[in-house]
C-alpha positions, -999 to +999 in steps of 0.1 A: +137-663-339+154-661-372+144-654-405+147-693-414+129-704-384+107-681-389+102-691-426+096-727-410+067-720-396+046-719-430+055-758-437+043-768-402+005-780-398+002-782-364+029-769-335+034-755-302+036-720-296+050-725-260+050-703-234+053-662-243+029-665-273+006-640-273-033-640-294-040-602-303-076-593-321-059-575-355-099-558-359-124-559-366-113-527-381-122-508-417-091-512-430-097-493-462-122-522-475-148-528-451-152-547-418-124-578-413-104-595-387-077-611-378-070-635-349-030-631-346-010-653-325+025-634-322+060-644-300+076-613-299+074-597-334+068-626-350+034-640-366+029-679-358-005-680-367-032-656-385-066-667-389-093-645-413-124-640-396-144-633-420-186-619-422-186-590-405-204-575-441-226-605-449-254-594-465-272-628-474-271-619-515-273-658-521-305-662-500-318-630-510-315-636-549-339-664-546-367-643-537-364-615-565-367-619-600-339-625-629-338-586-637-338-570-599-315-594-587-292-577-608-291-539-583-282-560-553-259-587-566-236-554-576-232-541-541-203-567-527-178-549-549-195-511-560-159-501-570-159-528-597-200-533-605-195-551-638-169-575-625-198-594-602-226-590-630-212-601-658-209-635-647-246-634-635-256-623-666-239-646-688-250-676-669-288-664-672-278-663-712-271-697-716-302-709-693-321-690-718-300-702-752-292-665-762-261-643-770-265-606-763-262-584-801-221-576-809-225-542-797-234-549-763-207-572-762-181-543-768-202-521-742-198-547-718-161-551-723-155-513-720-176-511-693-155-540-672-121-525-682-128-493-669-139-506-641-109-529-637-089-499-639-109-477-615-104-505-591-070-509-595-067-475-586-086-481-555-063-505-545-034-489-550-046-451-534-053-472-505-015-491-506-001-457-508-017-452-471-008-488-460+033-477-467+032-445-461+029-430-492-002-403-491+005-391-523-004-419-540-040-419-526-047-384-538-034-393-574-053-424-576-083-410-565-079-376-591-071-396-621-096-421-611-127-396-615-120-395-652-129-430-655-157-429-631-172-399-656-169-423-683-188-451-667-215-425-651-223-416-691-223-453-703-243-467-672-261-438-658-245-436-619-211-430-609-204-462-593-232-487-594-247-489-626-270-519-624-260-522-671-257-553-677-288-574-684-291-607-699-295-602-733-272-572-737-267-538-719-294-518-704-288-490-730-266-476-753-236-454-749-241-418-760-231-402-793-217-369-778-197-360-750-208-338-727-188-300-732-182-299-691-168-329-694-144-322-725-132-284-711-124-301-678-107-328-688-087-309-716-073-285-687-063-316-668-048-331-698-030-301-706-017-296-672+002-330-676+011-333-704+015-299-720-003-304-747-044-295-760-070-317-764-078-328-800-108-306-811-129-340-819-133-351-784-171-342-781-175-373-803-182-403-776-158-430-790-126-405-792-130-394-765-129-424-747-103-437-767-083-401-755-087-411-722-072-446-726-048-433-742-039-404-716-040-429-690-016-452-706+008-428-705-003-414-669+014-449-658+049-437-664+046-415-637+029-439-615+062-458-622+084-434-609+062-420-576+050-455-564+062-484-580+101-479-582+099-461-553+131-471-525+102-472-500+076-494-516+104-521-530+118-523-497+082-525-479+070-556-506+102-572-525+109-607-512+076-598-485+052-623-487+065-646-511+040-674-533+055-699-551+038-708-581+029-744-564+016-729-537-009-706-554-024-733-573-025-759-542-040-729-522-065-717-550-052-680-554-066-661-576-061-629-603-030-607-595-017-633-567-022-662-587-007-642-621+026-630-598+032-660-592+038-669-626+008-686-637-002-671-668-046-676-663-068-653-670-102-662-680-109-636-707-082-657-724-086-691-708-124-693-710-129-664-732-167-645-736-181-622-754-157-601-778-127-605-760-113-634-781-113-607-811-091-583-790-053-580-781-036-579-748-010-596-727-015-613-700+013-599-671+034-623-644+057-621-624+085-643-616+089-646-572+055-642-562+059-616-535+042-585-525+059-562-548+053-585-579+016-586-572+017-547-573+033-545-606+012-570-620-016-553-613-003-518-626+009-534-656-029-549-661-042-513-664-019-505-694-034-535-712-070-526-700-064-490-715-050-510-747-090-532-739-104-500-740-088-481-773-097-513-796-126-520-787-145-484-793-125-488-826-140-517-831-173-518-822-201-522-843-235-502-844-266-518-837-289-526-815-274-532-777-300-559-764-325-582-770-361-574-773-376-592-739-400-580-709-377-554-692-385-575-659-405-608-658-382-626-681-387-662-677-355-688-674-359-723-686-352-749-662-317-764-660-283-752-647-252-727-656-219-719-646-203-688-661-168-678-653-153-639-658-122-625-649-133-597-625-110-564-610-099-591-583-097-622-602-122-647-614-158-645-608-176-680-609-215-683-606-238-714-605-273-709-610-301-732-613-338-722-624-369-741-621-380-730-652-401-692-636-392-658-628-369-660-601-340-683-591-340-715-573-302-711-567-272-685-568-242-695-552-214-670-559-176-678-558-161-643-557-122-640-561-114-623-528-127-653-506-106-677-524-072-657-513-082-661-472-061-693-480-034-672-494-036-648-465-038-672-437-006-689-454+019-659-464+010-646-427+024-669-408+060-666-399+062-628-409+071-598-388+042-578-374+051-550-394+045-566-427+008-577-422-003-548-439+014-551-471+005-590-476-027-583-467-033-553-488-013-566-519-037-601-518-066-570-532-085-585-508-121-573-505-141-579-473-174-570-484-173-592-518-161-621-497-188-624-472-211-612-499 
């Protein structure tokens, strides 16, 4: 079968695969991300037909939010995606806001943006750790993952945990970001800074705010050598260019999301598009790309953590003091009756609640549209009439995520 035929094969609805087609289980496996499978229909090397089989993680979090209240809904609806926590609460919380007519203080509105961005980036760097494996590049997963833990430190002081953090609330943040940074933390990440980039620490990193800005900044330049490991790396551009190519029609008529639906060349993202919060008083670009294939998707994506670290450096400049949330019952808040939809542009793309209250403590509806389930049309669609081989990098540059999926 040749490369046009097998290029053919996307624009056909219905065919037959004739005699020598073979259907393989591709899983359920962990492939990185949590339980998922493929149903694979191959002739020879060649992909006719993959179809996502999804819920092998379900976990019921829709069902399960309409039995706890509008403040301990919050720990659970967090555990789809622990890697990017404040992606799949913000949305939540600003949805609860506008059942309940209020807007969170202007500080909490900058915690909650630093808070998301370093998560955005931390979960970029998940991704790409685990691409590194996908193609045969180990190295990149043991600099992802080092690197990464400076940003996790950062969250663990602003929310409390390492990963989850449960610090978003409606009405604000949960609590305020320290003043001081911790002297364990500063003398370990001054040798690591060093180490790169030859140079010391500035003696006011103990206060909070520069040294968070120090990391941005640190990390920003930490990219260039991302560049030249990973990204314009022989290996990876000939695993991913012209691999899985989108066109820009197709990821709107298919509903991609995020990275996929920015490589394409759709310029959306919802913290400009629909913007919340402080983000309309910020400044970043909004990356693309031009073909829409696997290696685009990457670069968008690495090129989204340079703005995040620009996210990052303005807005502890700019954020005001204050208090960081409203003064409610720390639990039995009550929602007037009615019905919200917030959208947020999450690690993976956007992040879409509906929630409808009957005017008490608990829901009467959550229905969740997290970004990862909208790309299984994607998936299903860039498979088919690939090479075996090359199941691995579509499917891992889509940043899908099995476990916010099912949810």
């Amino acid at each position: 079968m040749t490369i046009t035929e097998r290029k053919d094969l996307r624009k056909m609805e219905v065919f037959d695969v004739g005699e020598g087609a073979l259907k393989i289980s591709y899983g359920p496996q962990h492939p990185g991300t949590g339980h998922f499978r493929l149903v694979v229909t191959v002739l020879g090397d060649t992909v006719l037909e993959a179809d996502p089989d999804p819920g092998f993680v379900h976990r019921g979090e829709e069902k399960l939010a309409e039995y706890k209240t509008w403040i301990t809904n919050i720990p659970h609806l967090e555990r789809p995606v622990i890697l990017d926590s404040a992606g799949i609460q913000y949305a939540y919380v600003l949805a609860v806001e506008k059942l309940m007519n209020v807007e969170p203080p202007e500080r909490a509105k900058y915690l909650r943006i630093i808070m998301a961005e370093l998560q955005r980036i931390a979960s970029h760097l998940y991704w790409f750790a685990l691409y590194g494996v996908f193609l045969g590049n180990s190295t990149m997963f043991l600099w992802c993952f080092g690197d990464r833990e400076y940003l996790v430190d950062l969250t663990s002081l602003i929310g409390g945990q390492r990963i989850t953090h449960s610090y978003f609330v409606p009405g604000g943040v949960r609590n305020d970001a320290p003043q001081r940074t911790p002297p364990e933390l500063v003398n370990e990440f001054s040798r690591y800074y060093r180490m790169i980039t030859g140079k010391e620490l500035p003696a006011d990193a103990s206060d909070f705010r520069k040294y968070v800005g120090y990391v941005a900044e640190f990390f920003s330049q930490r990219l260039d050598d991302y560049w030249d490991l990973f990204f314009n790396n022989e290996l990876f551009i000939s695993r991913t260019k012209n691999v899985g190519v989108l066109s820009a029609s197709d990821a709107v008529r298919l509903g991609a999301v995020g990275t996929t639906l920015r490589a394409s060349g759709i310029k959306y993202d919802n913290r400009v598009n629909n913007p919340y919060d402080a983000y309309p008083q910020l400044k970043f670009d909004i990356p693309t790309g031009t073909k829409g294939d696997c290696y685009d998707r990457a670069i968008v994506g690495f090129k989204e953590m340079r703005e995040s670290c620009k996210i990052i450096s303005q807005a502890v400049e700019m954020m005001p003091d204050g208090p960081v949330k409203l003064k409610q019952h720390p639990i039995n808040i009550r929602v007037p009756a009615g019905e919200a939809v917030a959208r947020t542009e999450a690690a993976r793309g956007e992040m879409m609640y509906y929630i409808r209250s009957e005017g008490g403590d608990k829901p009467y509806r959550v229905k969740i549209s997290p970004p990862s389930f909208r790309q299984l049309a994607s998936m299903k669609y860039l498979l088919r009439g690939e090479q075996i081989a090359n199941i691995p990098p579509i499917y891992w540059s889509l940043n899908y995520w099995p476990v916010e999926a099912d949810r």
